[in-house]
C-alpha positions as a Markdown table, in Angstrom:
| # | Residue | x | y | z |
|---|---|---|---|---|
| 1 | Unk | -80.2 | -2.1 | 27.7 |
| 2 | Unk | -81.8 | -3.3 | 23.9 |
| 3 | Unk | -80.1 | -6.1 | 22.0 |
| 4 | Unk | -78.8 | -3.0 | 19.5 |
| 5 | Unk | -76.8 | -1.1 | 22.7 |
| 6 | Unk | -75.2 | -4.1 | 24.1 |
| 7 | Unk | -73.7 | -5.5 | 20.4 |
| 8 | Unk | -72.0 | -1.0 | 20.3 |
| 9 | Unk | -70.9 | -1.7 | 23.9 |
| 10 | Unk | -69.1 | -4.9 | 23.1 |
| 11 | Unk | -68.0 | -3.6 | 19.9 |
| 12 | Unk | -66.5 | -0.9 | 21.4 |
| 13 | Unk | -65.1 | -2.8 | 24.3 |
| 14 | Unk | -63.0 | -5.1 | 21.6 |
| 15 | Unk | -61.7 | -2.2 | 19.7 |
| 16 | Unk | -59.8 | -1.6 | 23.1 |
| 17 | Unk | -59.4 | -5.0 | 24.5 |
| 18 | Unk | -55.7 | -6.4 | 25.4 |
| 19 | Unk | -54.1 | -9.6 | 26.2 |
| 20 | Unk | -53.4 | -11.3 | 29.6 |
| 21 | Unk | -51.1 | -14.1 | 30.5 |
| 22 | Unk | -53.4 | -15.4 | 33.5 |
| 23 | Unk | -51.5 | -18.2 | 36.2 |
| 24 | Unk | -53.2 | -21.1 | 37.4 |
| 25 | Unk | -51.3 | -23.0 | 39.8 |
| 26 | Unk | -51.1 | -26.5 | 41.8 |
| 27 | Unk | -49.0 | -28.1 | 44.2 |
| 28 | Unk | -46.1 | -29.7 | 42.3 |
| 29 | Unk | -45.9 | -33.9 | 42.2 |
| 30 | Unk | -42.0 | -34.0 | 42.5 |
| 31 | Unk | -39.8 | -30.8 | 43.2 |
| 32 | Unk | -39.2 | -28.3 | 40.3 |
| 33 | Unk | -36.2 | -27.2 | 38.6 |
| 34 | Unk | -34.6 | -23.8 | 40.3 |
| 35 | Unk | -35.5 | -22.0 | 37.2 |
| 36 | Unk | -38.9 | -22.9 | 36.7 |
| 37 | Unk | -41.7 | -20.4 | 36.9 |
| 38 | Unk | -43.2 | -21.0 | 40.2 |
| 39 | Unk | -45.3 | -19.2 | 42.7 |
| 40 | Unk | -43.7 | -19.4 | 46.6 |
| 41 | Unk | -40.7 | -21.9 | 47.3 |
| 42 | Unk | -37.7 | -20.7 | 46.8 |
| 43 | Unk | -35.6 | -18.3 | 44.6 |
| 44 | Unk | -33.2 | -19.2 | 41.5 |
| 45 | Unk | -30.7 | -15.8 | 42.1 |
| 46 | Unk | -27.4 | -14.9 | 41.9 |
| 47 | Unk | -24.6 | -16.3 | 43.6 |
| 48 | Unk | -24.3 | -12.5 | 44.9 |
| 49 | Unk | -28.0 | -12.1 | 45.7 |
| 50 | Unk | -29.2 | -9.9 | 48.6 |
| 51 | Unk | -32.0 | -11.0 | 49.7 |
| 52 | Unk | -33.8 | -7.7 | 50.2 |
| 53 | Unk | -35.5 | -6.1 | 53.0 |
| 54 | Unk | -38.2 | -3.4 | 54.7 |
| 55 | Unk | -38.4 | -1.6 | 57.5 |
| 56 | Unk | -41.9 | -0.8 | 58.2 |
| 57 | Unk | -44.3 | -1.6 | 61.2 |
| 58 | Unk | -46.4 | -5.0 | 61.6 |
| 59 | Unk | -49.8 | -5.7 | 62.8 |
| 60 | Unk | -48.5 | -4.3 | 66.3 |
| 61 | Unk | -46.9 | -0.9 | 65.1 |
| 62 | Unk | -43.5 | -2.7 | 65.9 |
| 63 | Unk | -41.3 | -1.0 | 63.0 |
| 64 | Unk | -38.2 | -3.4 | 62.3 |
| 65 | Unk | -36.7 | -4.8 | 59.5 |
| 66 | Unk | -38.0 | -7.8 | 58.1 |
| 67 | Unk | -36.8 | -9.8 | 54.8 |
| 68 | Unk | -39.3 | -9.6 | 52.0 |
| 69 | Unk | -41.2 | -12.6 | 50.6 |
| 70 | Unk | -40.6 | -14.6 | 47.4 |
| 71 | Unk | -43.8 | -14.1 | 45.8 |
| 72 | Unk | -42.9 | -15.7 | 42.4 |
| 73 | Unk | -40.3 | -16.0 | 39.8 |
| 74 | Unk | -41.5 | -16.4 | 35.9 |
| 75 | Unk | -39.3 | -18.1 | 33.6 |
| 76 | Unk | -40.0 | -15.8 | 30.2 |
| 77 | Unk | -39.0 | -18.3 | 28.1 |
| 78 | Unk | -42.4 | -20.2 | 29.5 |
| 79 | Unk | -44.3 | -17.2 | 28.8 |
| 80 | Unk | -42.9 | -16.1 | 25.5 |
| 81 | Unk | -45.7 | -17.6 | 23.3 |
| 82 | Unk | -48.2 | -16.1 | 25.5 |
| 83 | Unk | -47.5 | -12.8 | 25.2 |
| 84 | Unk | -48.8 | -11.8 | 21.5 |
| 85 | Unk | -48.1 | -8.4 | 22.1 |
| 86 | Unk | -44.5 | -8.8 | 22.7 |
| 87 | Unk | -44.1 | -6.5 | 25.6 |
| 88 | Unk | -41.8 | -9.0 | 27.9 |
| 89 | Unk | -38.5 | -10.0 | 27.5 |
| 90 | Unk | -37.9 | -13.0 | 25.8 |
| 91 | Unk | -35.6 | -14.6 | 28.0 |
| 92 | Unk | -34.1 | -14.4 | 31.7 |
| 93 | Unk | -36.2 | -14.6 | 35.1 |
| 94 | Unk | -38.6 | -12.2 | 36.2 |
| 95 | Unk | -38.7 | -12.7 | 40.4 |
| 96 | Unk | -41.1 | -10.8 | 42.9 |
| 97 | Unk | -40.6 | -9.8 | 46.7 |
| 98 | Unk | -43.3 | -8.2 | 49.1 |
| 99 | Unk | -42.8 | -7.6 | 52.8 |
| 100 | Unk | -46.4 | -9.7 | 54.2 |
| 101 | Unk | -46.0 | -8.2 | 57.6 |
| 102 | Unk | -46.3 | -4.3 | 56.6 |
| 103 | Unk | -48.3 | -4.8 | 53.7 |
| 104 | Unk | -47.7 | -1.6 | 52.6 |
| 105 | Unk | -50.2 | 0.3 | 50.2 |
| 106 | Unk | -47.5 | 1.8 | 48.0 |
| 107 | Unk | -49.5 | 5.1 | 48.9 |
| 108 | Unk | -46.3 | 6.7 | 50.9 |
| 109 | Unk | -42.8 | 7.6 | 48.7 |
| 110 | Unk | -41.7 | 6.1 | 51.7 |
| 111 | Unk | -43.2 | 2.7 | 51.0 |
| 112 | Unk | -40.5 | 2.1 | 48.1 |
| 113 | Unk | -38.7 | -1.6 | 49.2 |
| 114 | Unk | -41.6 | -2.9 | 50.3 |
| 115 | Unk | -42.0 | -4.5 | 46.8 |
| 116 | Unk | -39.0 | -5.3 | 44.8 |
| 117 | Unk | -38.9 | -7.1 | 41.3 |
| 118 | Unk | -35.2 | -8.3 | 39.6 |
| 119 | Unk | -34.5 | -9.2 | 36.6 |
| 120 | Unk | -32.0 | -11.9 | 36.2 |
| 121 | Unk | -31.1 | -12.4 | 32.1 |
| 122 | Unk | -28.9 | -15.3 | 32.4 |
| 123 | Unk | -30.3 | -18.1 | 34.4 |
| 124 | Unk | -27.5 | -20.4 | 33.7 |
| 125 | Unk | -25.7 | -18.2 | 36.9 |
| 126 | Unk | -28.5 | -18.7 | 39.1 |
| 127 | Unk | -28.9 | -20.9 | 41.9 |
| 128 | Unk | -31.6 | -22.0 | 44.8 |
| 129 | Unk | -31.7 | -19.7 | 47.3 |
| 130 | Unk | -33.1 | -20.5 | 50.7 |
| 131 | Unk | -35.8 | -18.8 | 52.6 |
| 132 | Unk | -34.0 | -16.7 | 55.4 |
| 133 | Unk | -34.5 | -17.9 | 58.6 |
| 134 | Unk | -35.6 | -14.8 | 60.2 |
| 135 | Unk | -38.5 | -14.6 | 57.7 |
| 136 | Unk | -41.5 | -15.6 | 60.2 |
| 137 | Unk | -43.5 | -18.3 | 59.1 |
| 138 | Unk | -47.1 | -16.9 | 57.8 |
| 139 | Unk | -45.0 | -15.2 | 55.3 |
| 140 | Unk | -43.3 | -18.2 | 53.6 |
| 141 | Unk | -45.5 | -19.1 | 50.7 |
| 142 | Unk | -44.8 | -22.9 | 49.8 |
| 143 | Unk | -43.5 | -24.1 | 46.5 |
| 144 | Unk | -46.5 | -23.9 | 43.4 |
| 145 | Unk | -46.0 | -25.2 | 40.2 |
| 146 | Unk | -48.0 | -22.8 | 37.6 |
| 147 | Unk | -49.0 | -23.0 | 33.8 |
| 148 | Unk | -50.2 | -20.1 | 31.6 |
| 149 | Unk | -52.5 | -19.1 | 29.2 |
| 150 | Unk | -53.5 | -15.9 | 26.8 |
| 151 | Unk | -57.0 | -14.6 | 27.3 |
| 152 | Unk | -58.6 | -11.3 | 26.4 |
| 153 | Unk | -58.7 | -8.7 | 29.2 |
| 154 | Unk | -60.6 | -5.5 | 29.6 |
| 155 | Unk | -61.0 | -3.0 | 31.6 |
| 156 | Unk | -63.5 | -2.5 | 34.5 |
| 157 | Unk | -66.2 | -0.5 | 34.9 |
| 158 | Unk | -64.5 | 2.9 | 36.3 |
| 159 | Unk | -61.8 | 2.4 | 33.7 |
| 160 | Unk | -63.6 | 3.2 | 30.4 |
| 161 | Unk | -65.5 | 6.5 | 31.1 |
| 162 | Unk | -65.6 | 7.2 | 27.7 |
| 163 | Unk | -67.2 | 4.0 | 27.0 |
| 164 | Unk | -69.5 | 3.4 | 30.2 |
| 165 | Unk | -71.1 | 6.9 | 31.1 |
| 166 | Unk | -74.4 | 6.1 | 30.2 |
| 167 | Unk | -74.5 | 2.5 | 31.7 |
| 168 | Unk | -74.4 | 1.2 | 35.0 |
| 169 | Unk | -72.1 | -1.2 | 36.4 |
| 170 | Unk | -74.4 | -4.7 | 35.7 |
| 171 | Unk | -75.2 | -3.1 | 32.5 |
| 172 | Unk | -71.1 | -2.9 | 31.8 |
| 173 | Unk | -70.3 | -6.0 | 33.6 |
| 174 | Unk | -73.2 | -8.1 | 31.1 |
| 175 | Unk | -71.3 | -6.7 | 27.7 |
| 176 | Unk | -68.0 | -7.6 | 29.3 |
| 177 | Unk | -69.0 | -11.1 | 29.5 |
| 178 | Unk | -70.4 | -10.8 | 26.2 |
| 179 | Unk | -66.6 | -10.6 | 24.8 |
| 180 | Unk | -65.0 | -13.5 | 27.4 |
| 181 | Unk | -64.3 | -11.2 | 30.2 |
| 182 | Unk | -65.7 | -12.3 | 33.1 |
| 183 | Unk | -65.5 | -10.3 | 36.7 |
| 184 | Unk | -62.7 | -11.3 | 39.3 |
| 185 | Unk | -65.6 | -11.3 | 42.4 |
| 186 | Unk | -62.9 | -12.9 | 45.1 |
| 187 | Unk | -60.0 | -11.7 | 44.1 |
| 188 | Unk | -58.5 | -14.6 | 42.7 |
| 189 | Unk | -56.8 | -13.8 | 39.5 |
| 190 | Unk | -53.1 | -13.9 | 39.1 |
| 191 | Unk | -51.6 | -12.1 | 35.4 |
| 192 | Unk | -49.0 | -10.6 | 33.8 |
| 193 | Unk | -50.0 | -7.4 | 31.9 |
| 194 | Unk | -53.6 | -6.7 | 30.6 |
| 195 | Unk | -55.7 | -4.3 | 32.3 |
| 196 | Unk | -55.9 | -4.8 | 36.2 |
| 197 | Unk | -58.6 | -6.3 | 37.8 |
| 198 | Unk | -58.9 | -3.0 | 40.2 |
| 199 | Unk | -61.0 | -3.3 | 43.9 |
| 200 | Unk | -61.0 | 0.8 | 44.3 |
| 201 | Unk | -60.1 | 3.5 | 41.7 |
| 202 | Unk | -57.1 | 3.4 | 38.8 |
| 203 | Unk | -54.0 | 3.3 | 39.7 |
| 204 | Unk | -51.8 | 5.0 | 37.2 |
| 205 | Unk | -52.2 | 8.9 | 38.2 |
| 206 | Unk | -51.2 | 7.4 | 42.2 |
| 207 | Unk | -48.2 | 5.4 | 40.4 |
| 208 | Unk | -46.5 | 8.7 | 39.1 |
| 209 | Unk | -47.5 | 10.9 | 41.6 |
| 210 | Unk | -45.8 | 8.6 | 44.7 |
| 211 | Unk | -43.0 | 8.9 | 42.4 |
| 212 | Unk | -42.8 | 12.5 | 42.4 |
| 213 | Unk | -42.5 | 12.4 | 46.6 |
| 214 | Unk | -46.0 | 13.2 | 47.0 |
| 215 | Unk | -48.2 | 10.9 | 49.4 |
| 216 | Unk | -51.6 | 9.5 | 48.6 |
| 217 | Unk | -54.4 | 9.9 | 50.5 |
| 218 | Unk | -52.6 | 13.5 | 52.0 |
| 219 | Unk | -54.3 | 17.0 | 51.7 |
| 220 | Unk | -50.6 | 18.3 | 53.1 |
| 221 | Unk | -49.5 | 16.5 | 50.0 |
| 222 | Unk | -52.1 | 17.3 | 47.8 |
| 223 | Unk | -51.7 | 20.9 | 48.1 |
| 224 | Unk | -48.1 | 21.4 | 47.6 |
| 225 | Unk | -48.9 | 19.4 | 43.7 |
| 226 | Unk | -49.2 | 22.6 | 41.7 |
| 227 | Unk | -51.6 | 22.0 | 38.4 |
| 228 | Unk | -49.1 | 22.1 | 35.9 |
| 229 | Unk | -47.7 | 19.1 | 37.9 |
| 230 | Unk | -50.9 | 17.8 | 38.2 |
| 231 | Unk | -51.7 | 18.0 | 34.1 |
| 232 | Unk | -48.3 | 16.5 | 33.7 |
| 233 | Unk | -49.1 | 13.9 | 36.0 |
| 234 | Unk | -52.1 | 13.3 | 34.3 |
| 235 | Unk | -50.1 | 13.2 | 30.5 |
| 236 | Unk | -47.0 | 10.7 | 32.0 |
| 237 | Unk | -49.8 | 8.5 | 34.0 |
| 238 | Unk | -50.6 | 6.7 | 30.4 |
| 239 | Unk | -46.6 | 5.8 | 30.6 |
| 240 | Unk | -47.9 | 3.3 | 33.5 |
| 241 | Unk | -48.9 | -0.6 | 32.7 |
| 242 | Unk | -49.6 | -3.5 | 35.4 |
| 243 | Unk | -46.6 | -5.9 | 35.1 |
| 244 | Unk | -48.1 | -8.4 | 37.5 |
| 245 | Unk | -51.0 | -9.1 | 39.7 |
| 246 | Unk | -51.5 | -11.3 | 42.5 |
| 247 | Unk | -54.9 | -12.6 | 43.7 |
| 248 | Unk | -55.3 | -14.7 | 46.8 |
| 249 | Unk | -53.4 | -17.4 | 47.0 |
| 250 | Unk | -54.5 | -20.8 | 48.6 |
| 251 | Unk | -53.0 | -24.0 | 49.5 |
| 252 | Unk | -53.9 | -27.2 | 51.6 |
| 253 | Unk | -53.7 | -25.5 | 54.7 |
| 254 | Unk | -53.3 | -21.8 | 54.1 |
| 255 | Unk | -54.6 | -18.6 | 52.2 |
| 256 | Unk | -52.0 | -15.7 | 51.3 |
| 257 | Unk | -54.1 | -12.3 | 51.0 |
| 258 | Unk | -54.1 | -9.1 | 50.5 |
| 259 | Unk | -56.0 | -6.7 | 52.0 |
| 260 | Unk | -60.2 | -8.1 | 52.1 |
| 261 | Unk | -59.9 | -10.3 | 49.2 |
| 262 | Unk | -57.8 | -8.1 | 47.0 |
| 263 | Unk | -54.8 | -7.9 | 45.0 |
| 264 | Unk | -51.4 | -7.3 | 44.9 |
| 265 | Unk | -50.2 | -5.0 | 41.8 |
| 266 | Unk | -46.9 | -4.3 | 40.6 |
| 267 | Unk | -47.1 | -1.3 | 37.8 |
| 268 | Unk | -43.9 | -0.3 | 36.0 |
| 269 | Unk | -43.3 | 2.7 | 33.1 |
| 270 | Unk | -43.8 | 0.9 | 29.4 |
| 271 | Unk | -40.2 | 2.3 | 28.9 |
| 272 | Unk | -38.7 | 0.8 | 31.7 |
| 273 | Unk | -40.0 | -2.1 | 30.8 |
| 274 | Unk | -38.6 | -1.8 | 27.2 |
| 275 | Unk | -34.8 | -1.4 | 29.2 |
| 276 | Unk | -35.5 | -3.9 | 31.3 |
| 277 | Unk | -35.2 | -2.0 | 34.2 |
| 278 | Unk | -37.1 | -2.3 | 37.4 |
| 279 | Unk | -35.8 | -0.7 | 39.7 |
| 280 | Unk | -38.8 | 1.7 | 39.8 |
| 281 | Unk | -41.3 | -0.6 | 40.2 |
């Protein structure tokens, strides 16, 4: 690749590039407040709160119902000044649940409560929650103080066809570091919005189509998608956005992963988002 290609590559990759609010996180010196942003730890909810479930099987096909874990809770207020393109809310808490023993791909319609994310817009009526007791110990991720920060994100190689057919991947990966993007090799990086940092292929066609009923990875399924479902799947797929990704997290004495050094992604419709609802997440 000449100097000349590399400076149209990056070009074009800025003409497309979005913002991320990327987390770093540490172990907290004293305990936080119960709405604080926070990865693991416990909940700020509702007095009424739920705390929501799964049944799926475990790492010895046992199916049973398990509680979910707390992944994280963001404070928008702590993120408000971080996200230039003002797609969050302003204010109210943003918490995340996955069931750790299932760890299901989100491939099967029947995968929906494996993830859950609430939406809580006052937090003067929320409260510390604790962890339930039935939730087995691997699963409990311990309390993480985190602080954010706005960087450029863009997309990886498989996601810019239009801008990548003629290169190969170092090729791509070289102009993306050009513009401040550098790759996610361990899968490390936790964010709100942005482009994903994706392991296999997009994920935005396999977002609406498991919403449709239709399973992933299924020629039974596959077949019965007629192609004017499949064009229209293909038109409301641009609807989807990643609300939150979750690289590998590690502590003093343990490391939360997902899959082989992957990520855990939670997608939602841009006008869901815009009513604050995520109940289809």
């Amino acid at each position: 690749m000449t100097d000349a290609e590399k400076k149209q590559i990056t070009a074009k990759l800025m003409e497309i590039a979005k913002n991320e609010i990327r987390l770093t996180y540490a172990k907290p010196e004293e305990p936080l407040s119960p709405c604080s942003s926070r990865i693991g730890g416990c909940p700020a909810v509702p007095q009424d709160f739920v705390w929501p479930e799964y049944t799926g099987s475990g790492y010895y096909d046992e199916v049973k119902s398990r509680p979910l874990s707390f992944m994280a809770q963001i404070n928008l207020k702590d993120v408000a000044e971080y996200d230039t393109e003002g797609i969050l809310p302003k204010t109210g808490i943003l918490s995340f649940f996955y069931e750790q023993i299932s760890m299901s791909w989100g491939f099967d319609p029947k995968d929906k409560g494996s993830a859950r994310v609430y939406y809580f817009p006052d937090e003067t009526e929320l409260t510390l929650r604790d962890i339930p007791e039935s939730m087995d110990e691997e699963c409990i991720i311990p309390e993480l103080a985190v602080t954010f920060e706005s960087h450029i994100s863009l997309p990886e190689f498989s996601e810019s066809p239009e801008i990548c057919h003629d290169l190969d991947w170092d090729d791509y990966d070289e102009c993306r570091q050009e513009c401040g993007y550098e790759n996610d090799e361990w899968g490390d990086r936790t964010k709100l919005l942005g482009y994903p940092d994706t392991i296999q292929n997009p994920m935005e066609e396999e977002c609406e189509t498991v919403t449709r009923g239709f399973r992933q990875g299924s020629p039974e399924d596959a077949e019965k998608v007629t192609a004017e479902e499949k064009e229209d799947i293909r038109c409301k797929a641009k609807e989807w956005i990643p609300l939150f990704q979750m690289g590998t997290i590690e502590t003093d004495d343990r490391e939360f992963m997902f899959g082989d050094c992957g990520h855990l992604y939670f997608w939602i419709r841009k006008s869901e988002l815009q009513q604050c609802n995520f109940d289809n997440v």
